[in-house]
Z-matrix of the N, CA and C atoms (Angstrom, degrees):
N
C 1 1.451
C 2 1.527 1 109.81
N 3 1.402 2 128.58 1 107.10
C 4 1.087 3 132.52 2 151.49
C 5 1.499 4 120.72 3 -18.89
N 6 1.106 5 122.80 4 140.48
C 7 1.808 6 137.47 5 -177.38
C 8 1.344 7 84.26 6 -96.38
N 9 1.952 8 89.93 7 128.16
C 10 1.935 9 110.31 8 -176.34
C 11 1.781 10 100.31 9 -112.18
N 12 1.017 11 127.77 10 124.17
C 13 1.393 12 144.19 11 166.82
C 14 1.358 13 114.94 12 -114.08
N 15 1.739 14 98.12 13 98.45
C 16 1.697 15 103.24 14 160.71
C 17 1.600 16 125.88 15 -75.12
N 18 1.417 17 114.18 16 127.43
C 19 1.494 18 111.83 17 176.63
C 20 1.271 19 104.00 18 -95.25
N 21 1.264 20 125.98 19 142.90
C 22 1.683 21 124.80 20 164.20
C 23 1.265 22 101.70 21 -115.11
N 24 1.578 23 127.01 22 132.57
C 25 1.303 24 122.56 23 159.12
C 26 1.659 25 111.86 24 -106.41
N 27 1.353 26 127.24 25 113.86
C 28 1.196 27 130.32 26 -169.11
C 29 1.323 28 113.74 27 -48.33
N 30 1.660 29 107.99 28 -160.04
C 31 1.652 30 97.54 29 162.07
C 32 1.244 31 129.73 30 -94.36
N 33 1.471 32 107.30 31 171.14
C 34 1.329 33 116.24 32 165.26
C 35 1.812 34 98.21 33 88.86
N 36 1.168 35 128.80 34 -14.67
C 37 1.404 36 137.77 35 164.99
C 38 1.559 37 120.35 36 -50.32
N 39 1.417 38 111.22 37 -35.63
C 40 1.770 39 103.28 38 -173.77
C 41 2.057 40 102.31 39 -75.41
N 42 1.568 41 102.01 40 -6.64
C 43 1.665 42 89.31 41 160.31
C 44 1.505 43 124.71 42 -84.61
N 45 1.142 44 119.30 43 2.15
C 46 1.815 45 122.63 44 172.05
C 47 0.993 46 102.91 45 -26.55
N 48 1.152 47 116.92 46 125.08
C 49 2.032 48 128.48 47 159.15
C 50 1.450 49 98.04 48 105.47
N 51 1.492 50 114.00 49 -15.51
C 52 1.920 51 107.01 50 -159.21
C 53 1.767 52 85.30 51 -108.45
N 54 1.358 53 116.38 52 -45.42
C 55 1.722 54 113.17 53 -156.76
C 56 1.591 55 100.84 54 -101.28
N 57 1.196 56 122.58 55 151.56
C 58 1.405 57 143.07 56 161.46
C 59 1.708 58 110.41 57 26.90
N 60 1.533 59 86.77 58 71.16
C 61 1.930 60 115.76 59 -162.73
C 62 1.671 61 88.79 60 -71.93
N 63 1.330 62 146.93 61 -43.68
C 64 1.007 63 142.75 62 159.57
C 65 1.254 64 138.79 63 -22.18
N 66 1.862 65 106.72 64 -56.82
C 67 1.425 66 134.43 65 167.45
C 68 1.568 67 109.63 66 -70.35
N 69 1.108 68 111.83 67 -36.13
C 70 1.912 69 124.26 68 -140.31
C 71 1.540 70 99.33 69 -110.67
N 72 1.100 71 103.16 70 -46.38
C 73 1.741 72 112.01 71 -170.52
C 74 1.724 73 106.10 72 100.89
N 75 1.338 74 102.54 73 160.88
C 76 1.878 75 101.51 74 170.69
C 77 1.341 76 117.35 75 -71.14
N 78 1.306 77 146.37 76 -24.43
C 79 1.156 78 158.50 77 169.84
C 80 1.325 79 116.27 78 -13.78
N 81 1.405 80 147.42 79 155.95
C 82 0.990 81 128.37 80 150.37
C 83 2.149 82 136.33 81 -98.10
N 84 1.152 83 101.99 82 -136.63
C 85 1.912 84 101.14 83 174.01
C 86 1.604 85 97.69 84 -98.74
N 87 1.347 86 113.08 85 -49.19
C 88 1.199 87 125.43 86 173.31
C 89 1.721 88 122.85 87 -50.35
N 90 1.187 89 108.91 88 -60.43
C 91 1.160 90 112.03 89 178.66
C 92 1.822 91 112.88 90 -60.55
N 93 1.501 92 110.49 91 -23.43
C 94 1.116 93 104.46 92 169.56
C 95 1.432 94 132.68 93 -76.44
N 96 1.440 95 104.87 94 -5.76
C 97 1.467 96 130.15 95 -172.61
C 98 1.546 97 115.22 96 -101.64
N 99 1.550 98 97.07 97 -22.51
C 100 1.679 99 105.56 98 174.11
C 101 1.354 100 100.82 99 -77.72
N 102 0.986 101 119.86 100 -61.10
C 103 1.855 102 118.09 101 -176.34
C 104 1.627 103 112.82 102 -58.27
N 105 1.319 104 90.46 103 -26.84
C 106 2.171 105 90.85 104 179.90
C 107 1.740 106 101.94 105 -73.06
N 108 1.070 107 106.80 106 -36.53
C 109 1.858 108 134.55 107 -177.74
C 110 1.782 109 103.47 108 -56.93
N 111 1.547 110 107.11 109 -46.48
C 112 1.532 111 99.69 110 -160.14
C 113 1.691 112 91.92 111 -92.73
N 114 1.357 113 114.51 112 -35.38
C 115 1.860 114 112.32 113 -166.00
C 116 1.783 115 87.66 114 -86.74
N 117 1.162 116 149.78 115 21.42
C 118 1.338 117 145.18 116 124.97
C 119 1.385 118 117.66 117 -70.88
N 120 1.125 119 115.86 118 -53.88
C 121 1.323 120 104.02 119 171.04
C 122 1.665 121 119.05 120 -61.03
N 123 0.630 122 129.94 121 -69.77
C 124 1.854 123 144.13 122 167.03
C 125 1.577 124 100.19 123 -26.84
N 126 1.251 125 129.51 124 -8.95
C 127 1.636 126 144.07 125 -166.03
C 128 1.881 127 104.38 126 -127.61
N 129 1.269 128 102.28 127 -30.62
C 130 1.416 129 114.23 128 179.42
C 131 1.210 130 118.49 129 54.85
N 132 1.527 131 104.70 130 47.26
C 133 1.714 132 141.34 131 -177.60
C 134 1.871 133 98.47 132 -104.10
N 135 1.329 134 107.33 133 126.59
C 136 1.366 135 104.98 134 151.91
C 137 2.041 136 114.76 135 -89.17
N 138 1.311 137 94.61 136 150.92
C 139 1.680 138 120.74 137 173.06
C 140 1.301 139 116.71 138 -76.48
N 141 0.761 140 159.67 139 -110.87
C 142 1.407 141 148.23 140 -83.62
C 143 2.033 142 129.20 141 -0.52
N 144 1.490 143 117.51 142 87.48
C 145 0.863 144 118.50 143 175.83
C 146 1.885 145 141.43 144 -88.07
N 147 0.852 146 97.59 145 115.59
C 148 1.874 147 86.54 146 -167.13
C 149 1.855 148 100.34 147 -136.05
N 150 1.156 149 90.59 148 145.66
C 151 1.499 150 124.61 149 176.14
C 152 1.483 151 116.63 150 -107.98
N 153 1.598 152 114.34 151 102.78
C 154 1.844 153 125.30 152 170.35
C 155 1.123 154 99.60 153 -128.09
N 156 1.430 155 89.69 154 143.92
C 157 1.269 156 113.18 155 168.87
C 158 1.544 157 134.76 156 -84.92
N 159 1.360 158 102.63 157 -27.06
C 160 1.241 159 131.13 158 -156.65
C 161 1.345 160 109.36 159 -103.12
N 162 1.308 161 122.13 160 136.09
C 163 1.727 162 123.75 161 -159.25
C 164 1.698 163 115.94 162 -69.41
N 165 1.711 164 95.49 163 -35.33
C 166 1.763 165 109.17 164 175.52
C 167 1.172 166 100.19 165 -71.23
N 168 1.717 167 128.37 166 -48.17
C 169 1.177 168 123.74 167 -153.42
C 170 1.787 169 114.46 168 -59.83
N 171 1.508 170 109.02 169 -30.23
C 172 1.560 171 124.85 170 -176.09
C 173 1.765 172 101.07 171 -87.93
N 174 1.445 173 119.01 172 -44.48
C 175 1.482 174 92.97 173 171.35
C 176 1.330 175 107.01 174 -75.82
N 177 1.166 176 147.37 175 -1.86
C 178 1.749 177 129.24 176 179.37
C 179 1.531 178 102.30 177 -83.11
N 180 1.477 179 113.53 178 -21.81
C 181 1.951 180 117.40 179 -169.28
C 182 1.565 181 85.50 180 -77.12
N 183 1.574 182 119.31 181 -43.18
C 184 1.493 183 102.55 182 -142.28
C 185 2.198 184 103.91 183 -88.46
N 186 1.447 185 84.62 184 -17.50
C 187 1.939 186 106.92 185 167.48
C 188 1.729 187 91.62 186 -63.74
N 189 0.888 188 135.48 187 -15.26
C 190 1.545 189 124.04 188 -159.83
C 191 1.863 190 111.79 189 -128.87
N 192 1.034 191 97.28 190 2.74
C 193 1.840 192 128.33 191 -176.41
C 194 1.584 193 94.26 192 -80.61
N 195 1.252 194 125.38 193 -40.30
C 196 1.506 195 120.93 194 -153.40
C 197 1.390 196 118.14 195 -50.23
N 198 1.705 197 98.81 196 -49.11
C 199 1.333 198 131.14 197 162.24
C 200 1.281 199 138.49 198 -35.95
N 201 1.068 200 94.50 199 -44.55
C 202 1.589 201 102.12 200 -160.27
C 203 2.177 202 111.12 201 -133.32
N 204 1.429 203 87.93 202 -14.39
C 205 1.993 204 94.86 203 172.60
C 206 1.290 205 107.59 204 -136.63
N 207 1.541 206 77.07 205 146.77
C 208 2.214 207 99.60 206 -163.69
C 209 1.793 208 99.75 207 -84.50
N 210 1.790 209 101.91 208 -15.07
C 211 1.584 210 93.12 209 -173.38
C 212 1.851 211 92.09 210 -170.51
N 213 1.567 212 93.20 211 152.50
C 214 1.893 213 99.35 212 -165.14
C 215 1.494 214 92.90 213 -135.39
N 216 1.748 215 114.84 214 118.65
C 217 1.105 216 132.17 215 -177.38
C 218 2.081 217 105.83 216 -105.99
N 219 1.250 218 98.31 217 106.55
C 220 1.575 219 98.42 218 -168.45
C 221 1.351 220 107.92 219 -123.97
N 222 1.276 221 115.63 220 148.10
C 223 1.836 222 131.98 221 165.99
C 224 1.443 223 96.64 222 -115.98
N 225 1.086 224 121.15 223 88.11
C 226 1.609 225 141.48 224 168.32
C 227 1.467 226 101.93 225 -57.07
N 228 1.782 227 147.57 226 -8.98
C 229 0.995 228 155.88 227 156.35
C 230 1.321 229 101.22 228 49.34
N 231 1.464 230 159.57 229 -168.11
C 232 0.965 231 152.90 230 -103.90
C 233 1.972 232 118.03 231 -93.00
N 234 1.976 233 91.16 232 -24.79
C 235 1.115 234 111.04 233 142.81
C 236 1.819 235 144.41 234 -20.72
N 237 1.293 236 83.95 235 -49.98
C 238 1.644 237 108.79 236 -170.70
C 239 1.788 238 111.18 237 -53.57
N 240 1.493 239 110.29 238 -29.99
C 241 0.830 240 129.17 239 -166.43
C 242 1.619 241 114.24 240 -85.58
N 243 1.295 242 116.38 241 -36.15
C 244 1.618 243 116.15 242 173.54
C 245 1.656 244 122.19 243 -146.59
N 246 1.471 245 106.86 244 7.63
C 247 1.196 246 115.54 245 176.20
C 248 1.706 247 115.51 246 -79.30
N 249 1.530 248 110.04 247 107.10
C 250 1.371 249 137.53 248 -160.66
C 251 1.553 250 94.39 249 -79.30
N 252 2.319 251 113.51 250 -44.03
C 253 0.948 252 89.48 251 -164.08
C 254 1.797 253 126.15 252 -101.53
N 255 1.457 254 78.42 253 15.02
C 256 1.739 255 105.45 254 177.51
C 257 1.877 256 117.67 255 -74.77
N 258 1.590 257 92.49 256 -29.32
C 259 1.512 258 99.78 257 173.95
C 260 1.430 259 103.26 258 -101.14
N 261 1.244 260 129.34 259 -45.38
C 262 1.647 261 121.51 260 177.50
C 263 1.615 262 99.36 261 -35.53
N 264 1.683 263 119.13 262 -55.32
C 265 1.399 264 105.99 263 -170.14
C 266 1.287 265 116.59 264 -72.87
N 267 1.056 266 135.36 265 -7.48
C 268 1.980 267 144.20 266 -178.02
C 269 1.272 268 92.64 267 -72.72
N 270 1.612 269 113.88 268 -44.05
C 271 1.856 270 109.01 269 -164.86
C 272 1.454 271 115.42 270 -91.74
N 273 1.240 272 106.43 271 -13.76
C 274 1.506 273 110.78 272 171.63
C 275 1.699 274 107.38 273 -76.93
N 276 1.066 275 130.71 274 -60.63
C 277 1.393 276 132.68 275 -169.72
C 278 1.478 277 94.97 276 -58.79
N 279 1.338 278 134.77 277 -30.18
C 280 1.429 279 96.24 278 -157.29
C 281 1.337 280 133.65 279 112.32
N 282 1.290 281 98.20 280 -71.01
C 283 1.881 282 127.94 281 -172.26
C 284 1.618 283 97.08 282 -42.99
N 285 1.674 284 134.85 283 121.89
C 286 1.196 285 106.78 284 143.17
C 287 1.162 286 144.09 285 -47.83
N 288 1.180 287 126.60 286 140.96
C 289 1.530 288 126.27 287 166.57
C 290 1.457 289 115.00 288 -119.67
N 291 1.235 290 114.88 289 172.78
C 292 1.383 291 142.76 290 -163.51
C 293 1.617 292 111.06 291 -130.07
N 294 1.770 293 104.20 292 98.95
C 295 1.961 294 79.11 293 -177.39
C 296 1.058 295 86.74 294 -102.36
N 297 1.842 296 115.92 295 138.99
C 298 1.109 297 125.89 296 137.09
C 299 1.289 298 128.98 297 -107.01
N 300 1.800 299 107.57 298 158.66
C 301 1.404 300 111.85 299 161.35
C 302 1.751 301 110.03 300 -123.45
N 303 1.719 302 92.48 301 177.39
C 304 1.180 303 92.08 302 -178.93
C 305 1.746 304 122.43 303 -96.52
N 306 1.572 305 91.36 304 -31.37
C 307 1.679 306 88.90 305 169.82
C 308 1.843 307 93.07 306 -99.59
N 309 1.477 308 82.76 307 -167.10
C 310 1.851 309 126.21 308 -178.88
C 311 1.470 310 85.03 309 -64.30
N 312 1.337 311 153.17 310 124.94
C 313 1.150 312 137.87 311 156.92
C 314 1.753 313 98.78 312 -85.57
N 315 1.502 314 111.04 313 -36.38
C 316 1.345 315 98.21 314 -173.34
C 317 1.595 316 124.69 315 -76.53
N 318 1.670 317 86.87 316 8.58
C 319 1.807 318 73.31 317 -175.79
C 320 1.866 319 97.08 318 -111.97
N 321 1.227 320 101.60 319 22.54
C 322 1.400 321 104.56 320 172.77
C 323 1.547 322 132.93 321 -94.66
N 324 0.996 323 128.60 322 -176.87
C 325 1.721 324 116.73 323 138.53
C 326 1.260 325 127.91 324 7.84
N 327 1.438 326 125.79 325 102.83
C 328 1.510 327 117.79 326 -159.15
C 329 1.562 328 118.86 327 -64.27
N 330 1.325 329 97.96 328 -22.32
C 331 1.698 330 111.02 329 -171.62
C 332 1.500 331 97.24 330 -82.14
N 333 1.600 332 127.31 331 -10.08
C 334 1.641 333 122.18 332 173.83
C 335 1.936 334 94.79 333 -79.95
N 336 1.276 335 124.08 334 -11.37
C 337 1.340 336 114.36 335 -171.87
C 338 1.253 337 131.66 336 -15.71
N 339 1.892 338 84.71 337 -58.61
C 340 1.174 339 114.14 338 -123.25
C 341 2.104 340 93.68 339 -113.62
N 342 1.143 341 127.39 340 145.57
C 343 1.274 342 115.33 341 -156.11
C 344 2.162 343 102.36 342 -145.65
N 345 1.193 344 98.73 343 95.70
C 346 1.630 345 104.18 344 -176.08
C 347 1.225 346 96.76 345 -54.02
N 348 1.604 347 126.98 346 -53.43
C 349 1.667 348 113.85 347 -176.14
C 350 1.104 349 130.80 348 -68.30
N 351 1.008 350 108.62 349 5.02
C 352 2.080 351 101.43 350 -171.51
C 353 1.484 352 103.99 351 -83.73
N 354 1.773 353 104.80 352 -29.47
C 355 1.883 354 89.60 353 -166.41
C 356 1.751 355 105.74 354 -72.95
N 357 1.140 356 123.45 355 0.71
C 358 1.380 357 139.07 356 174.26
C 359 1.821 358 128.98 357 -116.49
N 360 1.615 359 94.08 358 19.61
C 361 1.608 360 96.52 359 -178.54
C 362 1.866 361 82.28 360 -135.83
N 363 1.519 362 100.87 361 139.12
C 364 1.479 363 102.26 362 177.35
C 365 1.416 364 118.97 363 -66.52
N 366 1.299 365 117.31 364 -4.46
C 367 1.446 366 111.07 365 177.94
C 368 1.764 367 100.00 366 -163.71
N 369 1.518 368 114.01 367 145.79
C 370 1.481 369 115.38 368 145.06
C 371 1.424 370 131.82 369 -114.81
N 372 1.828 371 106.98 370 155.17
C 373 1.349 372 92.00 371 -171.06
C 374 1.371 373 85.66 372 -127.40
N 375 1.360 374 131.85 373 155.74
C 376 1.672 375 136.66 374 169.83
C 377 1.556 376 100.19 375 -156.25
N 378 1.847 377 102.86 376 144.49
C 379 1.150 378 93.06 377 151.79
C 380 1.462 379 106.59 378 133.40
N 381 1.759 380 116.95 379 -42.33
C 382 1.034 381 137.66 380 -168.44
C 383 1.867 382 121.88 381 -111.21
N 384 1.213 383 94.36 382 36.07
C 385 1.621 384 107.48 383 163.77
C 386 1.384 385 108.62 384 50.13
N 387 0.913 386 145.81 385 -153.86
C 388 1.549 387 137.96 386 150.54
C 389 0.757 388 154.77 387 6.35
N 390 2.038 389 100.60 388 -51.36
C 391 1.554 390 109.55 389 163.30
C 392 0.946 391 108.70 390 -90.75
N 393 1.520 392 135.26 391 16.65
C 394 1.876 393 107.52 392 162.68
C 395 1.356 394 83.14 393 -78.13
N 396 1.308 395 156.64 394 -69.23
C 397 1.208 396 115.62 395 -156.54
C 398 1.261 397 138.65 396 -79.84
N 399 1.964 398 108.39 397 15.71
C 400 1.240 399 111.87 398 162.62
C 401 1.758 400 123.83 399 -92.09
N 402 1.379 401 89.03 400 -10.40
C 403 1.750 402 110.97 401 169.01
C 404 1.377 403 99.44 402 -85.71
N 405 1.245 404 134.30 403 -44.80
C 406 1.739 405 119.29 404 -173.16
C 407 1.355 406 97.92 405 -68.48
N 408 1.039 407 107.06 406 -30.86
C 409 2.288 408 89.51 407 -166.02
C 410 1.978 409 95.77 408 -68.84
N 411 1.570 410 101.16 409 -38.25
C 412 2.209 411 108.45 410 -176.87
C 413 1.523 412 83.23 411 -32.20
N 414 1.134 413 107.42 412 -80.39
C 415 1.538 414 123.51 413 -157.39
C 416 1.446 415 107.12 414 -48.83
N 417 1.287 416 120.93 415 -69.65
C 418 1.674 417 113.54 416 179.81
C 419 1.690 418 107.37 417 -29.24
N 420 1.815 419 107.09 418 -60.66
C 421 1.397 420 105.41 419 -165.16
C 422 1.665 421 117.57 420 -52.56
N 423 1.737 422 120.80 421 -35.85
C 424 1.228 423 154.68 422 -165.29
C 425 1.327 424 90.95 423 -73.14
N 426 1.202 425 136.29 424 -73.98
C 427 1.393 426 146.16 425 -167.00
C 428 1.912 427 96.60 426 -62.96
N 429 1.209 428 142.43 427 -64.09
C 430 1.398 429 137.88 428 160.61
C 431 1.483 430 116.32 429 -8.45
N 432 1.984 431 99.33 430 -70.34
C 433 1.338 432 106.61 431 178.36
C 434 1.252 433 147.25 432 -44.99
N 435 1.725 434 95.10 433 -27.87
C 436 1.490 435 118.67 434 -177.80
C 437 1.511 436 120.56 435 -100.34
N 438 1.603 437 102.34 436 -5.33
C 439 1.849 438 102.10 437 145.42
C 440 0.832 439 110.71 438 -77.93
């Protein structure tokens, strides 16, 4: 059986390259999915990638992860910050996850400080545009291996 890795990209993500090019970088959702796409393969990890916006819509994917992914790499995006029921569902399933972001959250906005998912994701990465989420999948795959 192939090793299944769910990505979640929170909201407000399918504007990459269009919104706050400063914070975000020019890049796009896609382009972040091509490089997550090729270093899965090269890892011989399957994807499943999806983009919600909506706070139920990401805990009902990640309630439904148990099943079917060995590990859930997420950017909970503005979420990250007070969504109770985004981490209640991370700790119920089980599944490790991986939160990433794309900027520094800590060197931002003081109210981005602060992060409900991390005490329930085995690791965070922020900071590094792209490759945190080419460093969260290292780690998902790394962390797999070593069960």
């Amino acid at each position: 059986m192939k090793t299944k890795i769910l990505v979640i990209h929170g909201p407000n993500l399918a504007l990459l390259g269009e919104r706050e090019v400063a914070v975000y970088g020019n890049f796009t959702l896609g382009e972040i999915n091509e490089k997550l796409q090729a270093l899965a393969k090269a890892e011989n990890v399957e994807l499943e990638i999806v983009q919600l916006d909506g706070e139920g819509e990401i805990a009902s994917k990640i309630g439904r992860a148990r099943k079917e992914f060995q590990a859930i790499i997420i950017n909970p995006g503005a979420y990250t910050h007070y969504s109770v029921a985004i981490r209640d569902a991370l700790a119920a399933v089980a599944v490790p996850a991986v939160e990433v972001h794309l900027s520094n959250i800590y060197a931002r906005e003081e109210f981005r400080h602060k992060s409900v998912i991390a005490p329930v994701a085995v690791g965070q990465i922020s900071g590094f545009g792209i490759n945190s989420y080419l460093l969260g999948l290292k780690a998902a795959v790394e962390l797999l291996k070593q069960k």
